[in-house]
N, C-alpha and C positions, 0 to 999 in steps of 0.2 A: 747672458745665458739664453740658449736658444732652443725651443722644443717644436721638434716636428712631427706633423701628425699624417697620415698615407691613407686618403680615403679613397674607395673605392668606387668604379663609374660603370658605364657601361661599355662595351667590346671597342665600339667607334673614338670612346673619349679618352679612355686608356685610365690611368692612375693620375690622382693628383695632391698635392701637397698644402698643410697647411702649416703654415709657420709662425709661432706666437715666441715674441723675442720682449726677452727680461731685462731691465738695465738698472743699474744699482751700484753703490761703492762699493767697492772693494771691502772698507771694514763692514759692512752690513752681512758679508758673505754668510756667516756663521748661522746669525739671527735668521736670513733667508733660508737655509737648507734645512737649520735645524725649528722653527716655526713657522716661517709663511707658507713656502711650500709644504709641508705636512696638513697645515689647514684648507691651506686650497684643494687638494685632495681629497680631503672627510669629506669638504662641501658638497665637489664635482658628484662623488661616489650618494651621497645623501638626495640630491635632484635627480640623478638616473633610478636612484632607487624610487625616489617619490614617480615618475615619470614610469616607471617599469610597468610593461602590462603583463598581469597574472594569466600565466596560462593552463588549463586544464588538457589534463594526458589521459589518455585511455589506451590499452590495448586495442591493436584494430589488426585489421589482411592489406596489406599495400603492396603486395606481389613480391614478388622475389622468389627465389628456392630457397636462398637459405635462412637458416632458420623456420622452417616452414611459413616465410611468408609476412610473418608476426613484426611489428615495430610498435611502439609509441606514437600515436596520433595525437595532433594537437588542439585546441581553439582558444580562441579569446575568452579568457572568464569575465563574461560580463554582468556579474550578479552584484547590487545594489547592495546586499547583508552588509552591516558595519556593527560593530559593538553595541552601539544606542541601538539598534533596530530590533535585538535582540530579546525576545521577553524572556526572563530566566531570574531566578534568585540576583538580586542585586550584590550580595555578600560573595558569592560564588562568583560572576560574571567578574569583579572585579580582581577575587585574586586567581582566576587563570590569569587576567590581562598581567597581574603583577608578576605570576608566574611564567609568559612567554616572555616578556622584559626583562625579566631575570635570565634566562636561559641564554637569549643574543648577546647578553654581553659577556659571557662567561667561557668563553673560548679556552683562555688562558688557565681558565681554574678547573677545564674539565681534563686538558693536558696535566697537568700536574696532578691529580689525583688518580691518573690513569684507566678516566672512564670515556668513551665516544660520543663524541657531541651529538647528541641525540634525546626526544625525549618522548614520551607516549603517555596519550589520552583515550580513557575509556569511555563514549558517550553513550549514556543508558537510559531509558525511559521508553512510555507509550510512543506508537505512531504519530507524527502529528506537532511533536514539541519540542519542535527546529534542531534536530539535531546535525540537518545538513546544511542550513543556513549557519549553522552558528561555525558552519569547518570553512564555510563560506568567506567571514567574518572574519578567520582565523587567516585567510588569505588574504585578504583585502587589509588588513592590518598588517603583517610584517611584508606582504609584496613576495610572499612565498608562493611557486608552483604546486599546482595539485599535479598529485599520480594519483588517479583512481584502479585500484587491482583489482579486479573481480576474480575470487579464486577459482570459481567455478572454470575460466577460462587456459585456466594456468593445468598445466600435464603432471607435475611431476616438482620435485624438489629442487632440481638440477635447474628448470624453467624459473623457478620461481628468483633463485639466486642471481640469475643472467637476468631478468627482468630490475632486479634490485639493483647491482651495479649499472643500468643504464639509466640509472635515475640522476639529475644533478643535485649539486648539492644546495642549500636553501630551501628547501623544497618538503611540500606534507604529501605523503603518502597515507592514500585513505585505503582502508578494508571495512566495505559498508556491510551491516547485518553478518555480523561475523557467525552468530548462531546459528544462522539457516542457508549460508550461500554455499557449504560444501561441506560432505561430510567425511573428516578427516578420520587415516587411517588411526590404529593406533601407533604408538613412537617405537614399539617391537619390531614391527613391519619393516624399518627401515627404509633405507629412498629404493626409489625403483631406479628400473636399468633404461637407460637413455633409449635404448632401440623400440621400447616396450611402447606403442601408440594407447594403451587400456590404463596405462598405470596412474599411481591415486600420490594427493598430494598426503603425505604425514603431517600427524600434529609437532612430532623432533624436529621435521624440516622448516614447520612454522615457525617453531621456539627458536630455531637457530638463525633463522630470518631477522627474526627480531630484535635477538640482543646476543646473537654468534657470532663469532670471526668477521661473518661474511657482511655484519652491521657494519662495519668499520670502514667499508668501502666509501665512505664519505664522510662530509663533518655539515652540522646545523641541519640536519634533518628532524621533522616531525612524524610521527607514527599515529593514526589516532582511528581505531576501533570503534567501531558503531554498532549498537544490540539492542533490542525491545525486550530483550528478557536475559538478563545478566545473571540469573540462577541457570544457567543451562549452560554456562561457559565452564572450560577446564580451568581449576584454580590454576594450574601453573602460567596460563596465561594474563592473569590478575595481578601477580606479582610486583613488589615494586622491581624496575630497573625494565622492564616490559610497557606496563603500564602505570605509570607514574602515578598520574592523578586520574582518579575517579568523579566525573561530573553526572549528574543526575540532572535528565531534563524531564522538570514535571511537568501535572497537569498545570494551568495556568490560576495564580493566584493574585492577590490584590495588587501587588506590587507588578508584577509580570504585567498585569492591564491594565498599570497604569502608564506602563511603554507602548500600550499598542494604542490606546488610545487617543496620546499624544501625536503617534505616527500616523494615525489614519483621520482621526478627526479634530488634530490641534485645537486642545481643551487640554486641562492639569485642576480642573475642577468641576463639578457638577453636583446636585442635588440629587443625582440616582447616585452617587459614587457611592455611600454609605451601603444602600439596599443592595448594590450589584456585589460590593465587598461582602456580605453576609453571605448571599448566595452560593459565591465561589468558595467559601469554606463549607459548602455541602453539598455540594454537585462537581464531578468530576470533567471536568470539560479542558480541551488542549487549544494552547494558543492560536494555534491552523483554524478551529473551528470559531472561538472569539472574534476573530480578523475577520472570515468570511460574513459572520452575522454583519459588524460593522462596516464591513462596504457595501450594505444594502440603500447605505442613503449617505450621502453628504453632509446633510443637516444631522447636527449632534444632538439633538433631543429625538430626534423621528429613530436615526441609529442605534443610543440608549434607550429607549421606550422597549425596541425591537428586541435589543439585548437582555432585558427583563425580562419580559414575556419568554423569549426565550431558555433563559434560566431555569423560570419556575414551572415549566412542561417539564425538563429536563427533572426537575424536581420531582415532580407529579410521578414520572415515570418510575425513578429512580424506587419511591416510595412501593407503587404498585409493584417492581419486580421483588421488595422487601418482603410487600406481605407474601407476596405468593410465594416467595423461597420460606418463608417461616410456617406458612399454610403448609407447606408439603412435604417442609421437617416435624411438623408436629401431627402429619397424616400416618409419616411415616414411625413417627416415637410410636404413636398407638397402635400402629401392625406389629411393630416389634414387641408392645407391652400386650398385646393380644393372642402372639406365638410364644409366647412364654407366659402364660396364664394357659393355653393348651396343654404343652408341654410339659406345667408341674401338674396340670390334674391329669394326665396321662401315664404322669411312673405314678403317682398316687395309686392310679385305678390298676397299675401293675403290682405293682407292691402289695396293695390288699388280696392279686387275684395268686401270686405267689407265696404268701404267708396259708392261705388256704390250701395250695397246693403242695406246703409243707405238710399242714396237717397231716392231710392223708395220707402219705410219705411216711410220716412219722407214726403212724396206725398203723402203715404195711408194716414197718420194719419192725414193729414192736412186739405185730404176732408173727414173727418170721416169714412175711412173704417178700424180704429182700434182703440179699446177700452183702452187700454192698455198705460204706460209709463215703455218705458225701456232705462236706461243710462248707455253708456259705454264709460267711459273715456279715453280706451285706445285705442278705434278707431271713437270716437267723435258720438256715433249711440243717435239718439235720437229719441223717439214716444211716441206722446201726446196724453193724456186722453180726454177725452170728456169733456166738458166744461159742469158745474155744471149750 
């Protein structure tokens, strides 16, 4: 058995051939086509993969007319993020990983059930609490390309579609701060007309992006949304079959530093751990901000010391902006309980000065100097008619 391979050279050397030649008996034949070769295969396909450099895509202007100009730009993603580096709920961290392993192998089960191999993450939390390393991470693990989309940059529905099919397959497609990077029409609106340079992207045309027709233009694609404030999104975009899994990156907690710790000042113990773990359950702080304290020093006790002191200013603070919000709701209960102590001795002082003003009402009308009946029940006024 003979297999040839046509690699490519430069103008002067022209094409050239490699040839890897198989020799074997006859009765092995069967055994060879239908296991060895199949294995050497996975293998080959498993080292290119391991070997593959991830590459990050942005929209960019590389000239041209058409299309106005617009392609795919590429680079090397050469970001460090991996799973361990990650500070995030360990419970969580683990089954996304179980949940993207789950996903690759599942080609065959997504044909069969008649859904597009596809799957979409929602990452939500503070500034600060790696939500972009952890898509980082998410690359760097399965050896998938990033498309980053900025919708802001996108025209129109029609753009957005043409943008999506020129995506390969394998591949995560990011939409970062999905709540503040444009402000979608309503799905009424409908798409705009192609000639229209003003026209806005719709939220229908996002939906259908996502898990429409026009999703299907490929298989093993990731989808994964990024937002600091996940109450301001459209629920339809929450949905499962949209967004699959919802991951929350919080502020950083005992466990979260105790990954960062490890990464920056290889230690997995200390005599501040106890004090700093107390801390972090009452000061709000993001692993961005943890990391930075710790790379003020090398040395793991000057770093931890730093890290405390730290902490407990945070603390301090946290407390002083307590009092003063409770100072200035309880300034403000007693204006409120001060306008309303006015306000009852005010119909009071009404009320006494219209009961008197019945009187006399009630004196005209009795020695006939009013024509009239007027009754009012809610402060007892009474004046009588002139008798028939």
């Amino acid at each position: 058995m003979t297999c040839k391979e046509t690699e490519e050279r430069s103008s002067q050397r022209g094409k050239a051939e490699r040839v890897i030649e198989l020799s074997f008996p006859k009765k092995y034949m069967e055994r060879i086509l239908n296991i060895y070769l199949p294995y050497v295969m996975e293998k080959s396909n498993a080292i290119k993969e391991q070997n593959k450099v991830v590459k990050l895509y942005a929209l960019g202007y590389f000239g041209g007319d058409s299309d106005r100009g617009r392609a795919w730009g590429s680079t090397n993603l050469d970001h460090p993020a991996t799973f361990d580096t990650i500070a995030m709920d360990p419970s969580m961290k683990q089954a996304l990983i179980d949940d993207l392993d789950r996903f690759v192998k599942r080609r065959n089960f997504y044909r069969r059930v008649g859904k597009v191999w596809k799957r979409g993450y929602l990452l939500f939390g503070p500034p600060g609490t790696g939500k972009s390393s952890l898509i980082a991470a998410i690359a760097n693990y399965l050896k998938f390309n990033i498309y980053d989309m900025e919708l802001t940059s996108v025209y129109c529905n029609s753009e957005l579609r043409r943008r999506l099919v020129s995506t390969s397959n394998r591949s995560i497609l990011v939409i970062e701060d999905i709540d503040c990077s444009v402000r979608l029409q309503d799905r009424q609106n409908g798409e705009c007309a192609e000639q229209n340079e003003y026209s806005k992207l719709t939220l229908s045309g996002l939906l259908n992006f996502i898990d429409g027709l026009w999703s299907s233009c490929g298989d093993e694609r990731i989808i994964v949304f990024t937002t600091n404030h996940k109450n301001r999104l459209d629920p339809a975009l929450l949905r499962p079959g949209r967004m699959d899994m919802h991951i929350h990156m919080s502020y950083c907690n005992p466990s979260g530093f105790r990954i960062l710790v490890s990464n920056y000042l290889g230690i997995n113990d200390h005599n501040l751990f106890p004090e700093i773990d107390e801390l972090l359950t009452k000061v709000e702080v993001t692993p961005a901000k943890i990391a930075e304290v710790l790379m003020k020093s090398e040395v793991a006790e000057v770093a931890l010391e730093g890290l405390v002191e730290f902490l407990k200013r945070k603390k301090t603070e946290v407390a002083e902006v307590g009092n003063k919000q409770k100072a200035s709701r309880e300034a403000e209960g007693d204006e409120k309980i001060g306008e309303f102590v006015r306000k009852t001795k005010k119909r009071r002082s009404n009320t006494k000065r219209n009961r008197k003003e019945t009187t006399n009402l009630y004196r005209e009308a009795r020695f006939g100097a009013s024509d009239i009946q007027i009754i009012n029940r809610e402060y007892n006024v009474y004046v009588l008619l002139p008798r028939s």
